[in-house]
C-alpha positions in Angstrom: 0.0 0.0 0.0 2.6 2.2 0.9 4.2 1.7 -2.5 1.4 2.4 -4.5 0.6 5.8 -2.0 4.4 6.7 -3.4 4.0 5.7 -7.2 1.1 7.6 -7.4 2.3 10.9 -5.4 5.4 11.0 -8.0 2.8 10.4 -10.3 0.8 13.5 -9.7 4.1 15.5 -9.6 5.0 15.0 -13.2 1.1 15.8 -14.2 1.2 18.9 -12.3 4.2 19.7 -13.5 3.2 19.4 -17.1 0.0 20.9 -17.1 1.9 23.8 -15.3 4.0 23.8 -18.4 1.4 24.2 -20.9 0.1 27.2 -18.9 3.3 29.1 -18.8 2.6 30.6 -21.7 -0.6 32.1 -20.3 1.1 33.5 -17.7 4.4 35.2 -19.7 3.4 37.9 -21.9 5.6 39.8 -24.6 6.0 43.1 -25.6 6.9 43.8 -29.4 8.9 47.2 -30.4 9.8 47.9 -33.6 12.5 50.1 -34.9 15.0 50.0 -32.0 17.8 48.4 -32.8 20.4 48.2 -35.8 19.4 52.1 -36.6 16.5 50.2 -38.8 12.7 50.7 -38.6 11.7 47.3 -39.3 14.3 45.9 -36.5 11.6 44.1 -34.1 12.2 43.2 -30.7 10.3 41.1 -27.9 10.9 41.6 -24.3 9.5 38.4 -22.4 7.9 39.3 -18.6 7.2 36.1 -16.5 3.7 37.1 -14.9 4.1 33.1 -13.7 4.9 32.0 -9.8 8.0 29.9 -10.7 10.7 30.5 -12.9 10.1 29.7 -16.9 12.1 29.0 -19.6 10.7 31.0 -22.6 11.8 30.7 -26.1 11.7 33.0 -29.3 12.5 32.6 -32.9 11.7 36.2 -35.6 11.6 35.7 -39.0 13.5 37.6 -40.9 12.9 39.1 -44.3 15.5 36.6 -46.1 13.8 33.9 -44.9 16.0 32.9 -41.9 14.8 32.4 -38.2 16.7 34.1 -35.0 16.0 31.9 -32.0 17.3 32.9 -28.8 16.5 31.7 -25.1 15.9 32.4 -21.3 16.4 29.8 -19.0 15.9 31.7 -15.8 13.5 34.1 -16.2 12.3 34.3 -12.8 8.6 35.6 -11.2 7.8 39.1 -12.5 11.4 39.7 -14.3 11.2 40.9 -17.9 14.8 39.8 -19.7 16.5 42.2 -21.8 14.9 40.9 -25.2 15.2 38.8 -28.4 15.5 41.0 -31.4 16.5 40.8 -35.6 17.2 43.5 -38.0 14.7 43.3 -40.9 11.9 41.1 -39.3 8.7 40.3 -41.2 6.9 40.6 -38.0 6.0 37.1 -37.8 7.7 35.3 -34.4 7.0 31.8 -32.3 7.8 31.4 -28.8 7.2 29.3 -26.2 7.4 29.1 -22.4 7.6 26.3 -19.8 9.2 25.1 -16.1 11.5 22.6 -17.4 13.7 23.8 -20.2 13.7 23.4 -23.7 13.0 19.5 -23.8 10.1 20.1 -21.6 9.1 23.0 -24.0 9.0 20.9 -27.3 9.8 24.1 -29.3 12.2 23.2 -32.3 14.0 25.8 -34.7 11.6 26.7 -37.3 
């Protein structure tokens, strides 16, 4: 009995866990400026604020107007920091992101 009381307690852990990290991303929110860096107007750049109760890792990759991605990362963006920003000279404007508790394996979130 006593076994089964412990299987299913670390069981519950990894479900809480991973619902929490499908959630993170309702709880991070991102702020998009445009024209701020590399002296160009359609530079964009997306400052990441973790609105969450634990730390996150949070992910972001801008498409840029030759085609190519620029992914960057935050591991240890803690509760209510915002991080200094993931940005590209000549975006499109179109970005993916993610954000989760366990790093980028938890996340799921390949390069486009």
């Amino acid at each position: 009995m006593k076994k089964l009381i412990g299987i299913s307690s670390i069981l519950m852990l990894f479900i809480s866990a991973s619902a929490f990290s499908a959630d993170a991303e309702h709880c991070v929110s991102l702020d998009d400026r445009w024209g701020e860096k590399c002296g160009s107007s359609d530079s964009l750049q997306i400052k990441a604020k973790n609105r969450c109760s634990e730390r996150v890792y949070v992910k972001i990759c801008l498409e840029r107007k030759n085609g190519k991605w620029s992914c960057g990362s935050d591991s240890t963006l803690d509760p209510g920091e915002t991080n200094g920003g993931f940005f590209t000279c000549h975006s499109t404007g179109n970005y993916k992101w993610a954000a989760c508790t366990g790093g980028y394996s938890e996340c799921g979130f390949k390069n486009p």
